[in-house]
C-alpha positions as a Markdown table, in Angstrom:
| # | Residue | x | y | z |
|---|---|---|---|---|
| 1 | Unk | 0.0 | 0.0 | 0.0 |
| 2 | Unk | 2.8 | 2.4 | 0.7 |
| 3 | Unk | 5.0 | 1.7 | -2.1 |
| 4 | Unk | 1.4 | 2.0 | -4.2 |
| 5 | Unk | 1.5 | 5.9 | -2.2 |
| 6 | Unk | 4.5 | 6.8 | -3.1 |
| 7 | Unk | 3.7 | 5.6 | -6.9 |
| 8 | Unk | 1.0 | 8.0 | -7.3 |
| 9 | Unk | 3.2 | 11.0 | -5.8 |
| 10 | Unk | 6.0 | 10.5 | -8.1 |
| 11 | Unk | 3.8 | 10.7 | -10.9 |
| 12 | Unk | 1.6 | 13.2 | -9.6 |
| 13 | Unk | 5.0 | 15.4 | -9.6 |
| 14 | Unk | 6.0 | 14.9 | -12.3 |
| 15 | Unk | 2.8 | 15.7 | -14.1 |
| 16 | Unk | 2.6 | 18.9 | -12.3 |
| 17 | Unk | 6.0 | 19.4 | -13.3 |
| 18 | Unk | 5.4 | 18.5 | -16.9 |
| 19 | Unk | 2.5 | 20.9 | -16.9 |
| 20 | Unk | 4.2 | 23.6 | -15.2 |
| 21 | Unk | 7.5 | 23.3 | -18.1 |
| 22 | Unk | 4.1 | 23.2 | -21.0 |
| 23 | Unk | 3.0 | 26.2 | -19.6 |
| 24 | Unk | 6.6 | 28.1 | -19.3 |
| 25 | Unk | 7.1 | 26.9 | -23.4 |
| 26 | Unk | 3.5 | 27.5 | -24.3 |
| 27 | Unk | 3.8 | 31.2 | -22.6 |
| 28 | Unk | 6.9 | 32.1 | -25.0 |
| 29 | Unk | 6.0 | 30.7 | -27.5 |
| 30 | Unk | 3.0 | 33.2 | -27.2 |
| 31 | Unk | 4.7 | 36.0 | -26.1 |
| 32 | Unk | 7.2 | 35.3 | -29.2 |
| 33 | Unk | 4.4 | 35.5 | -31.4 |
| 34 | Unk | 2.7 | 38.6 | -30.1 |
| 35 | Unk | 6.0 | 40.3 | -30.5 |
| 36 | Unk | 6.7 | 39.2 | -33.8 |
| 37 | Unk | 2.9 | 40.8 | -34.3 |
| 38 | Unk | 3.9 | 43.6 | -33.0 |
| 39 | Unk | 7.2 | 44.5 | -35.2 |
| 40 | Unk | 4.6 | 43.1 | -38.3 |
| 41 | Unk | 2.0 | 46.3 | -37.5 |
| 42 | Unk | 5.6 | 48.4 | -36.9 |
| 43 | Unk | 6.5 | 47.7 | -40.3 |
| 44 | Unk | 3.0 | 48.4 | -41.8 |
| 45 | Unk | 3.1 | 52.0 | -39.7 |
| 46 | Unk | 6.1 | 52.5 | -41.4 |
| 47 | Unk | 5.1 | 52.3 | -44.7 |
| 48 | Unk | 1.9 | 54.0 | -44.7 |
| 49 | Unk | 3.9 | 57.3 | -42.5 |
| 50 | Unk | 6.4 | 57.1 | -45.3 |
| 51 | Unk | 3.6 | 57.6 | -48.1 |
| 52 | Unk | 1.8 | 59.8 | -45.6 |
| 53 | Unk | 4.4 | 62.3 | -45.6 |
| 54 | Unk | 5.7 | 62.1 | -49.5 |
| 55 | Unk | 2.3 | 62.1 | -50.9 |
| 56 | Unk | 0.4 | 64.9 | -48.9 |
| 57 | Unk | 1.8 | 68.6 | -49.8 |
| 58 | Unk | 0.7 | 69.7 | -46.0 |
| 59 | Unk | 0.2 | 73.0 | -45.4 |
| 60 | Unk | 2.9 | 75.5 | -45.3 |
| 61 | Unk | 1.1 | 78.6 | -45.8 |
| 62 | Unk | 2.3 | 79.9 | -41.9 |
| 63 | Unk | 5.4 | 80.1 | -40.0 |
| 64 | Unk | 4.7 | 77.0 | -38.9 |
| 65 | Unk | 3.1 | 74.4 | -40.5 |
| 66 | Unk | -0.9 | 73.3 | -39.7 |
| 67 | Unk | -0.2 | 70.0 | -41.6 |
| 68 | Unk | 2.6 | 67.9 | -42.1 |
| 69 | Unk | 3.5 | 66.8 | -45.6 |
| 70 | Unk | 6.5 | 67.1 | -47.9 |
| 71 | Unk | 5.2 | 66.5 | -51.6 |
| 72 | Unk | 5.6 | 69.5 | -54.3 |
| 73 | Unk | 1.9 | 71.2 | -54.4 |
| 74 | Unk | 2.8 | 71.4 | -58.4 |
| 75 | Unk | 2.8 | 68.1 | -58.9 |
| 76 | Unk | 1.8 | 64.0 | -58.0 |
| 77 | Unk | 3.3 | 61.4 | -56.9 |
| 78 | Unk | 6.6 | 60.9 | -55.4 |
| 79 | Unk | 7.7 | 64.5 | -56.0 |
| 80 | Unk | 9.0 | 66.2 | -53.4 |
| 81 | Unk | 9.1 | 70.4 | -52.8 |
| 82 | Unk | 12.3 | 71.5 | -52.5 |
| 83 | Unk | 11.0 | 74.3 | -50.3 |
| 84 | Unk | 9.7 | 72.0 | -47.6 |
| 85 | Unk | 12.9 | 70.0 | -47.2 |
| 86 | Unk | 14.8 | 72.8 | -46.6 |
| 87 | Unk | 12.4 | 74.0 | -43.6 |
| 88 | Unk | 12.9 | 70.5 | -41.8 |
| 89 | Unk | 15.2 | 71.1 | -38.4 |
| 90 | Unk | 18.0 | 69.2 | -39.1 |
| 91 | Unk | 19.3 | 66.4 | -37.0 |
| 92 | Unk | 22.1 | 65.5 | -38.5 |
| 93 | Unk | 24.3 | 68.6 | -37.8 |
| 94 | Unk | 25.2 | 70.8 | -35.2 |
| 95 | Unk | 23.3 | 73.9 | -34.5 |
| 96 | Unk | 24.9 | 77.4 | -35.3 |
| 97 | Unk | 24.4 | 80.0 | -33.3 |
| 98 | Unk | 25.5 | 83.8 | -34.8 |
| 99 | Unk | 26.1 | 86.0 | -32.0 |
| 100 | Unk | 25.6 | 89.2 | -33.7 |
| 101 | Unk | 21.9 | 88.2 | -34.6 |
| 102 | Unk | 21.7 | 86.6 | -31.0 |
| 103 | Unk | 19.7 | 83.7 | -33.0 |
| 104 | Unk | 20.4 | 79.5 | -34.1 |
| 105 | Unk | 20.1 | 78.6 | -37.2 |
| 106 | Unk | 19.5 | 75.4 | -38.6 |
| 107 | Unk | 22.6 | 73.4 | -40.3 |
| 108 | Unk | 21.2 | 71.3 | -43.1 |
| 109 | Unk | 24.8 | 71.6 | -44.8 |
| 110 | Unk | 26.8 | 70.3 | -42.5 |
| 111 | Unk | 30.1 | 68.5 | -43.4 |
| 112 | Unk | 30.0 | 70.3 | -46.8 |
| 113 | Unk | 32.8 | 72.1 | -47.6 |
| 114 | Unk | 32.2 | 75.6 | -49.8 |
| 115 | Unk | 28.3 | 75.5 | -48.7 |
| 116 | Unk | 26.1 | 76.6 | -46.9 |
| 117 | Unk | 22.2 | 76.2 | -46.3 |
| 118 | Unk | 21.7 | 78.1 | -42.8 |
| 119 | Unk | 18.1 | 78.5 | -41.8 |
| 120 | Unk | 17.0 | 80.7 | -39.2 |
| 121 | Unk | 15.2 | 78.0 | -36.7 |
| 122 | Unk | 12.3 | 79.7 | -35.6 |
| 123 | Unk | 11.3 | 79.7 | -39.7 |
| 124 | Unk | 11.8 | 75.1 | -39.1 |
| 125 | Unk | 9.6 | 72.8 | -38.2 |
| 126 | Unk | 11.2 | 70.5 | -35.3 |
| 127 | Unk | 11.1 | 66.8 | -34.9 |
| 128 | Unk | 8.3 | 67.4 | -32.1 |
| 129 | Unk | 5.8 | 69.3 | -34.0 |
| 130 | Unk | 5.8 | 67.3 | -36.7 |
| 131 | Unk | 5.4 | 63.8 | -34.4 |
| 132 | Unk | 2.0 | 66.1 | -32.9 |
| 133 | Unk | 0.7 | 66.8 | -36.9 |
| 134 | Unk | 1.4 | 63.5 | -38.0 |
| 135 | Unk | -0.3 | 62.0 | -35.3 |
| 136 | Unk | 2.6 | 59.8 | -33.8 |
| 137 | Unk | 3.9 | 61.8 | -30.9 |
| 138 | Unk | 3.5 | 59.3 | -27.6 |
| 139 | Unk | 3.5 | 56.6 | -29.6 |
| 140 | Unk | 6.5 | 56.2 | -32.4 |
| 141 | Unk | 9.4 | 57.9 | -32.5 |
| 142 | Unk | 10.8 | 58.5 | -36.2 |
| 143 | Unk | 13.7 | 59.5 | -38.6 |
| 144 | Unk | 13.9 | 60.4 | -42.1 |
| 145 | Unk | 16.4 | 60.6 | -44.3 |
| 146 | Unk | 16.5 | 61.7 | -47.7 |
| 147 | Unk | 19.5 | 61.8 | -49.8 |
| 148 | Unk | 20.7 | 61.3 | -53.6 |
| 149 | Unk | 20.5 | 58.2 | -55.3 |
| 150 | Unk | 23.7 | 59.6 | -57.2 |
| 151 | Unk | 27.3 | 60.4 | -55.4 |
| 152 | Unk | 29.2 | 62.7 | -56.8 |
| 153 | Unk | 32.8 | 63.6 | -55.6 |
| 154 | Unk | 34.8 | 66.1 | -57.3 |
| 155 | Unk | 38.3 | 66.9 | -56.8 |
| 156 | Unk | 41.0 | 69.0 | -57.5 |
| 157 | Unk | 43.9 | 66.7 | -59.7 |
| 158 | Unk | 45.4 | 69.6 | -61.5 |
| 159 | Unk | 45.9 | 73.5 | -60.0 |
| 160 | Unk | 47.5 | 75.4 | -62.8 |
| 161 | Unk | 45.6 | 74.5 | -65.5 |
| 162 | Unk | 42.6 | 73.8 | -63.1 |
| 163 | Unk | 41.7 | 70.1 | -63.5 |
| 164 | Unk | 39.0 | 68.4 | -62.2 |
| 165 | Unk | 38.1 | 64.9 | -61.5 |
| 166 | Unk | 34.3 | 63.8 | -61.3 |
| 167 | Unk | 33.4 | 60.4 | -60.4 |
| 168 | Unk | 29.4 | 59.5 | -60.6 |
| 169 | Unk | 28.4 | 56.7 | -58.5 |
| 170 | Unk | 24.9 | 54.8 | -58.4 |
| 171 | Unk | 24.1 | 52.4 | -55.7 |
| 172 | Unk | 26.4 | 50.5 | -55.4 |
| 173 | Unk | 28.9 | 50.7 | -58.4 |
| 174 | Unk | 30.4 | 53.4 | -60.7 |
| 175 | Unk | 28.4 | 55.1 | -63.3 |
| 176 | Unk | 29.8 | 54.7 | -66.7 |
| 177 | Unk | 28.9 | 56.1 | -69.8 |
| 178 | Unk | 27.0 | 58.8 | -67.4 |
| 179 | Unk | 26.3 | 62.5 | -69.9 |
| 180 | Unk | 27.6 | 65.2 | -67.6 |
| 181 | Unk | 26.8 | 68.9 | -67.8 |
| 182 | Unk | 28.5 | 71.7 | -66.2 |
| 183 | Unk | 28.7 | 74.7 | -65.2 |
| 184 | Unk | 32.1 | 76.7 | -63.7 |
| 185 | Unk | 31.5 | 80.0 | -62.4 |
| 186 | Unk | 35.2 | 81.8 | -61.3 |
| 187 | Unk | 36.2 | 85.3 | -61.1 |
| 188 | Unk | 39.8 | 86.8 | -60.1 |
| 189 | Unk | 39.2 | 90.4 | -60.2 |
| 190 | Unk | 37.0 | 92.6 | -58.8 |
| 191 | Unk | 35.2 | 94.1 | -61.7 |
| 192 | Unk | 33.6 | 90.4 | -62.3 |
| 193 | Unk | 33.8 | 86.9 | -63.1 |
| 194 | Unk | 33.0 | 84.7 | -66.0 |
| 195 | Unk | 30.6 | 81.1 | -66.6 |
| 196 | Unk | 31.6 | 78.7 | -68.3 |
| 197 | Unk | 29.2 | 75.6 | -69.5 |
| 198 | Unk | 30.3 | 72.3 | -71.1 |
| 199 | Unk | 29.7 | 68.7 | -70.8 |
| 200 | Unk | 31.3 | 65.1 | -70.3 |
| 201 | Unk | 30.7 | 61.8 | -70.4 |
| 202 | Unk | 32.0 | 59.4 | -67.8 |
| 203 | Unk | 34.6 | 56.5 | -68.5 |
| 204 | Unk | 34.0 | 52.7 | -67.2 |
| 205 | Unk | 35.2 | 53.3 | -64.2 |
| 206 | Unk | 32.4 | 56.8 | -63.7 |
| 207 | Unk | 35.2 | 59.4 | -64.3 |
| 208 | Unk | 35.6 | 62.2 | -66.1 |
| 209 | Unk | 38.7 | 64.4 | -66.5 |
| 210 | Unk | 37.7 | 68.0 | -66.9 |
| 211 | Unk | 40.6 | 70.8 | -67.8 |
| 212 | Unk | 40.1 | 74.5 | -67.6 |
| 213 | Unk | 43.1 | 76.0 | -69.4 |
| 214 | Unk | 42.3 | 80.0 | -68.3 |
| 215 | Unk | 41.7 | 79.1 | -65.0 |
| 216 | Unk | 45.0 | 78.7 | -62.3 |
| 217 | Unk | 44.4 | 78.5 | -58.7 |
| 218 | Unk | 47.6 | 77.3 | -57.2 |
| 219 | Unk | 48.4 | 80.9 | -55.2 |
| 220 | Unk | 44.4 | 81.4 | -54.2 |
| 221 | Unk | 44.1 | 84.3 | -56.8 |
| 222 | Unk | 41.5 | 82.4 | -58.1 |
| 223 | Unk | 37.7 | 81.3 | -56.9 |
| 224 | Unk | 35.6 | 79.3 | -58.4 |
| 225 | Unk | 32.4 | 77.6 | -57.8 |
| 226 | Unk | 31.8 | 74.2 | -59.9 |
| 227 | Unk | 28.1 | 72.4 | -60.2 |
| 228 | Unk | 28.0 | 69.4 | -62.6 |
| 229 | Unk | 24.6 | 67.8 | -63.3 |
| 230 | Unk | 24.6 | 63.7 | -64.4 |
| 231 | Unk | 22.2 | 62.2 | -66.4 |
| 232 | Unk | 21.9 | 58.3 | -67.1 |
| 233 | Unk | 18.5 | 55.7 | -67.7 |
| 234 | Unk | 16.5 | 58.0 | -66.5 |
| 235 | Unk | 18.6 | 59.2 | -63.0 |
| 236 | Unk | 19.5 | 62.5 | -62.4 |
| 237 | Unk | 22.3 | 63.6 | -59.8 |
| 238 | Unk | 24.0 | 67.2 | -59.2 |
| 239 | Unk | 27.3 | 68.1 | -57.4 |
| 240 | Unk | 29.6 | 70.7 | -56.8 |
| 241 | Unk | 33.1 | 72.0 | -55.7 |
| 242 | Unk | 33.6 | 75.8 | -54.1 |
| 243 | Unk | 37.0 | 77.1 | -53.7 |
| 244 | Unk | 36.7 | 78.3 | -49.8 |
| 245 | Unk | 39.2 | 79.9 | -48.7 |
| 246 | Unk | 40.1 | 81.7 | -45.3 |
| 247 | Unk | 41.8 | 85.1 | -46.5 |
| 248 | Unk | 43.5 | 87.4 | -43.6 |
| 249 | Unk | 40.6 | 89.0 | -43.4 |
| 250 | Unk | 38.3 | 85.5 | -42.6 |
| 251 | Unk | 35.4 | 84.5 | -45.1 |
| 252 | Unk | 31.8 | 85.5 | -45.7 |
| 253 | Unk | 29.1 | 82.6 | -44.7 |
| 254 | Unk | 25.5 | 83.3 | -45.8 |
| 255 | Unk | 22.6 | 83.0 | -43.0 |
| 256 | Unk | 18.9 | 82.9 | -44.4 |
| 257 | Unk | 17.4 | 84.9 | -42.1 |
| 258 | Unk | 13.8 | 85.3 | -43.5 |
| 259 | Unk | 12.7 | 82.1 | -45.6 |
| 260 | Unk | 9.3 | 83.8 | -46.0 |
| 261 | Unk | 11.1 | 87.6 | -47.3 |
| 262 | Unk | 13.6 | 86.2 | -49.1 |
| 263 | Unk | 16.5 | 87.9 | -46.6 |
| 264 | Unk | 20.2 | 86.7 | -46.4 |
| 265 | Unk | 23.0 | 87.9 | -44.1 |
| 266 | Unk | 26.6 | 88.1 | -45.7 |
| 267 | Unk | 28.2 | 87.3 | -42.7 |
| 268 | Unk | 32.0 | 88.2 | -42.4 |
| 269 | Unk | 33.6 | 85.4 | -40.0 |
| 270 | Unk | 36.8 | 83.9 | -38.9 |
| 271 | Unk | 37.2 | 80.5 | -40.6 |
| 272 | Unk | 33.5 | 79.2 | -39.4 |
| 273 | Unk | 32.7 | 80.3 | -35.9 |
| 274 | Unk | 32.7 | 83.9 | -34.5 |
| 275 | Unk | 36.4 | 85.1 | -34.4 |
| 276 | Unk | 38.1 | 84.9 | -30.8 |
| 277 | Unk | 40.5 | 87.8 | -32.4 |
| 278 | Unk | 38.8 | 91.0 | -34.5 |
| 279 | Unk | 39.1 | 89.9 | -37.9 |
| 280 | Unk | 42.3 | 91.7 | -39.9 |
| 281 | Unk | 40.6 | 94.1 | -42.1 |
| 282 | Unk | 37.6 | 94.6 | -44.4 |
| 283 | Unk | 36.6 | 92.3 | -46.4 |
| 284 | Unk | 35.2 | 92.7 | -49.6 |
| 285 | Unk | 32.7 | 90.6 | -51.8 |
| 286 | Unk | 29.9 | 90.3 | -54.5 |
| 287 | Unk | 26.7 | 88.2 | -54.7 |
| 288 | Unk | 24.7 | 86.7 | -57.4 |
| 289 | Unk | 21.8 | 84.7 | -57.6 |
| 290 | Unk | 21.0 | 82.2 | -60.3 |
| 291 | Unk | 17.5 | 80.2 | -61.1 |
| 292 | Unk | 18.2 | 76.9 | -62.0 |
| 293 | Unk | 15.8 | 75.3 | -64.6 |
| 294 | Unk | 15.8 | 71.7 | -64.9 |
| 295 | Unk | 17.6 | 72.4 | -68.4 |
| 296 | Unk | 20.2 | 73.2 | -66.1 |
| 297 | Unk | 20.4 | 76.8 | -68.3 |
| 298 | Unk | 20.9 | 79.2 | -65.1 |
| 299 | Unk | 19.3 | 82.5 | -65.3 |
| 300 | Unk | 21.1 | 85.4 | -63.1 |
| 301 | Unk | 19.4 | 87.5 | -61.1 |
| 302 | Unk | 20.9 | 90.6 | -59.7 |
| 303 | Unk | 21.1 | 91.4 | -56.1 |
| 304 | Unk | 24.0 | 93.4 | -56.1 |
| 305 | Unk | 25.3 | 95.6 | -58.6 |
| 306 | Unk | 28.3 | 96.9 | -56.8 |
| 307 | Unk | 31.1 | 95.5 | -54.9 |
| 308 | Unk | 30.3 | 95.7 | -51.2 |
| 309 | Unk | 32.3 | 95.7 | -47.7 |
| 310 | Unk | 31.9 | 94.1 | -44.5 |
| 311 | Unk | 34.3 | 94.0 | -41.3 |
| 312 | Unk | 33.1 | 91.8 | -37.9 |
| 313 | Unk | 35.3 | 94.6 | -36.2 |
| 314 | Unk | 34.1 | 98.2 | -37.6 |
| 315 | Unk | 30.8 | 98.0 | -36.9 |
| 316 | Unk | 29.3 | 95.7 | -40.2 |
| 317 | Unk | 29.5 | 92.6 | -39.6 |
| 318 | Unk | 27.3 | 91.3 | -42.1 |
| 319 | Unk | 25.5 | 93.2 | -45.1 |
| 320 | Unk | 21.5 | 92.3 | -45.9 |
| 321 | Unk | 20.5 | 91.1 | -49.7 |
| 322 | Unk | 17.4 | 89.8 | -50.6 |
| 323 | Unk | 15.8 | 87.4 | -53.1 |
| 324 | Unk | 13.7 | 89.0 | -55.2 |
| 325 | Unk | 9.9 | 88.0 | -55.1 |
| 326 | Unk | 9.8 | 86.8 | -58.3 |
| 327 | Unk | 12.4 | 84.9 | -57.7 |
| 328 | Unk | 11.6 | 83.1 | -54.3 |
| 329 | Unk | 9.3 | 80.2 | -55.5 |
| 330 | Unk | 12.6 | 78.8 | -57.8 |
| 331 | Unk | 15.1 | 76.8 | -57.1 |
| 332 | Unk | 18.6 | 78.4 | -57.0 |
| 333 | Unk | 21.6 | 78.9 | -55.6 |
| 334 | Unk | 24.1 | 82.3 | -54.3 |
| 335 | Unk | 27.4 | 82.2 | -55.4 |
| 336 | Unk | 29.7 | 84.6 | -53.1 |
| 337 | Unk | 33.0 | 85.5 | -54.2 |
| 338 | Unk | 35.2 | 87.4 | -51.5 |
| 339 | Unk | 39.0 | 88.9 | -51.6 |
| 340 | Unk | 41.1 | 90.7 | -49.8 |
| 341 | Unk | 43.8 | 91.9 | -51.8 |
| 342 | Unk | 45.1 | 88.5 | -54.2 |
| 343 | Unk | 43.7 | 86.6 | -51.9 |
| 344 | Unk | 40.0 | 85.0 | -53.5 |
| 345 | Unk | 37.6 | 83.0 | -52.2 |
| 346 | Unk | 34.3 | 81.2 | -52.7 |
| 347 | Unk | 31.2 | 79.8 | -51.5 |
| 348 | Unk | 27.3 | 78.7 | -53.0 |
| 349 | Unk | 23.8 | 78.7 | -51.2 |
| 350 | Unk | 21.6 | 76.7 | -52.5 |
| 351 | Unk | 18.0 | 77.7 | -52.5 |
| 352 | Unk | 16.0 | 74.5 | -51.6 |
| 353 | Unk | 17.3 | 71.2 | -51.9 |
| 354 | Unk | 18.6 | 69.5 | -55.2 |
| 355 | Unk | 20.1 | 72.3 | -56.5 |
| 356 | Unk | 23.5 | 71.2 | -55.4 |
| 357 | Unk | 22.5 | 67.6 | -54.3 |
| 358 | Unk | 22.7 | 68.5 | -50.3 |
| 359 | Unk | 21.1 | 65.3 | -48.2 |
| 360 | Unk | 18.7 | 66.4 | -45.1 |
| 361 | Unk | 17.8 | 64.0 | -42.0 |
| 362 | Unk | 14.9 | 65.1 | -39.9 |
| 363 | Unk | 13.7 | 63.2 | -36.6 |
| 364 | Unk | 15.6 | 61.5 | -33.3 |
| 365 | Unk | 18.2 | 58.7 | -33.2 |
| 366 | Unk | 17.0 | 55.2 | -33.8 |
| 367 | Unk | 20.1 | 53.8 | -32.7 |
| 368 | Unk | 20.1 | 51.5 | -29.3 |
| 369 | Unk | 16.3 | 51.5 | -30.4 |
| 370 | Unk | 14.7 | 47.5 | -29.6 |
| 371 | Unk | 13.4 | 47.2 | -32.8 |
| 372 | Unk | 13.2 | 49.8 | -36.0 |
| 373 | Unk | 11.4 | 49.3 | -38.6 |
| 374 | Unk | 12.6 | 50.7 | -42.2 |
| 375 | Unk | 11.5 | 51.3 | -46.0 |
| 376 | Unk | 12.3 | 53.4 | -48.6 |
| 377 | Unk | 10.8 | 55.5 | -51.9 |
| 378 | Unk | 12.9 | 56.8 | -54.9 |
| 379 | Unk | 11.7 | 60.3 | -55.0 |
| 380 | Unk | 12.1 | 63.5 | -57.0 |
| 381 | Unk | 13.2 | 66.7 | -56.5 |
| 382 | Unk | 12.9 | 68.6 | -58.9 |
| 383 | Unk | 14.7 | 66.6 | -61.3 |
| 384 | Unk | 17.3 | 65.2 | -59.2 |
| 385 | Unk | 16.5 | 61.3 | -58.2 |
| 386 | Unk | 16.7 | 61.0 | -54.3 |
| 387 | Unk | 16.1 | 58.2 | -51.9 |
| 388 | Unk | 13.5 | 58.8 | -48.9 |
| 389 | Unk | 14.2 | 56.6 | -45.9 |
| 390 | Unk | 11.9 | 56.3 | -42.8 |
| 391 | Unk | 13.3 | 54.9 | -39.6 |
| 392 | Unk | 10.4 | 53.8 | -37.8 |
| 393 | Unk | 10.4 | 52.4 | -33.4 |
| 394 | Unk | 7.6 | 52.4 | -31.1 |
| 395 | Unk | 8.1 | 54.1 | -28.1 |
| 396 | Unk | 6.8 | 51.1 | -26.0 |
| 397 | Unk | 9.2 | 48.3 | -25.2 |
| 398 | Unk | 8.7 | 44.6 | -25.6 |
| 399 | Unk | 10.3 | 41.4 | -24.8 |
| 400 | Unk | 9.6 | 38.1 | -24.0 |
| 401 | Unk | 9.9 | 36.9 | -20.7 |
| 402 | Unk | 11.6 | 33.7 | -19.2 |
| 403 | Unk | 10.2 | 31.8 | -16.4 |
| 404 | Unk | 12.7 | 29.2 | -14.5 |
């Protein structure tokens, strides 16, 4: 009778036990399953945000946006206004702040050498109001990314003769047999500067050679700016190449300091923060402004007819132009040249995005993110072929959990 006892508590634990390791497996297994749910609906967010934001043209109309949405009014599909982009707060830069203004502005160029696309911030739209308008604030947290499908890199092989070197890459591998227009604005003397156009087509390996016989730059008596548009099965990709130099009398660096009116600041600055020192002189400079058409057949538009002067320690530190009206709902780009004595320099602002191929990234930083959920468009702006990538994580955690 007792061994008979014992019998039935042995296998009474162990069935308890055996239920107890069914229900342990049977829980993670469910758990597993719920979270693999849960990254499945992530994904699907992702891609409907993503067409959200590239197929709605918002609304713009006020200093800050009632709607959120980045397509070109003008147009359908996946065509992107190059005004928009440029009004995203970027995320990928450092802020700059210009002490003379007592304001930030908003680095969407950053890292570019010869650029610069410096937006006054409170004229942005910041990664939290655009979470509230899009409806994902509390919920999802978000970055976006959109950048050329084309790389092009330019560089300096050859200084007197000027020689350039393009290289065009797609995704992935060289470009050849890519047809390459181009466009060379330089000037080495203070009545004016010349443009010269051409074109190219790249080699197997995407490169092109490109030689500018009047032009020498090997004792920085010479500025240029250089923007080369490539064209290939249907893709379109723009870059560029200023000549920036510091003179002893520092640089000029453009601030957009009304979006809406169309105002710029010439700033004079040492190298690219305020001077610690008073800068050593006046500087002088002048400033044109170009409409580019997607012929790529820039047309000028004058915003200074007469050499000006700036000096960060006499009083003018920067000297106001402005876009004219008709002129503000195109594309573009400011070329400043600068000198002080021989000594030339260079620099371009591009007036919305494509112009000059600049990339912008808007939103927070998925990385140490649980899970984040990704997808991508091939978009236009204006005729340049772009990439738009959404980085998508929800802002709740979760994880399956083991029982012992």
């Amino acid at each position: 009778m007792a061994g008979s006892t014992i019998d039935h508590l042995v296998s009474v634990t162990v069935f308890l036990g055996a239920i107890l390791l069914f229900i342990s497996l049977f829980n993670q297994t469910i758990q597993t399953a719920i979270i693999y749910q849960h990254h499945r609906t992530l994904a699907t967010k992702c891609s409907d945000l993503l067409d959200n934001m590239l197929l709605n043209p918002g609304d713009w109309s006020g200093s800050i946006p009632t709607s959120f949405g980045l397509q070109d009014p003008e147009f359908k599909q996946y065509r992107l206004s190059p005004f928009s982009l440029m009004r995203l707060l970027s995320s990928a830069g450092d802020r700059v702040y210009y002490e003379k203004t007592g304001k930030w502005y908003s680095n969407v160029s950053w890292g570019i050498g010869g650029s610069y696309l410096l937006l006054q911030e409170s004229e942005c739209i910041d990664y939290w109001t655009a979470s509230k308008l899009l409806g994902v604030n509390g919920t999802y947290g978000f970055q976006l990314t959109v950048s050329p499908t084309l790389t092009i890199n330019i560089r300096e092989i050859g200084l007197n003769p000027l020689t350039l070197e393009t290289q065009v890459l797609g995704p992935g591998l060289p470009l050849s047999n890519a047809t390459l227009n181009y466009l060379m604005f330089w000037v080495n003397d203070p009545k004016g500067g010349e443009c010269i156009k051409g074109n190219a087509t790249t080699n197997s390996l995407g490169l092109a050679s490109l030689n500018f016989p009047g032009i020498s730059v090997d004792n920085n008596q010479t500025a240029y700016t250089f923007i080369v548009k490539a064209y290939l099965g249907g893709l379109y990709g723009v870059g560029y190449l200023s000549r920036e130099i510091i003179t002893k009398a520092g640089n000029i660096i453009p601030f957009i300091e009304s979006y809406e009116n169309g105002t710029i600041l010439l700033a004079h600055k040492w190298g690219k923060n305020d001077p610690g020192e008073e800068c050593q002189g006046a500087l002088q400079f002048n400033a044109t402004f170009y409409i580019l058409p997607e012929n790529f057949a820039p047309i000028k538009v004058d915003i200074l007819n007469k050499t000006e002067l700036v000096n960060y320690g006499q009083g003018k530190p920067y000297y106001a132009v402005q876009i004219p009206l008709e002129a503000r709902n195109d594309p573009g780009f400011l070329v400043v040249s600068y000198w002080r004595g021989n000594e030339y320099g260079m620099v371009v602002m591009p007036w919305g995005i494509g112009t000059i191929g600049i990339s912008v990234v808007f939103g927070d930083n998925p990385s140490g993110k649980e899970w984040v959920a990704t997808d991508m468009r091939q978009v236009v702006v204006g005729d340049i072929s772009y990439q738009a990538t959404l980085a998508l994580w929800s802002l709740k955690t979760y994880r399956v959990v083991e029982y012992k």
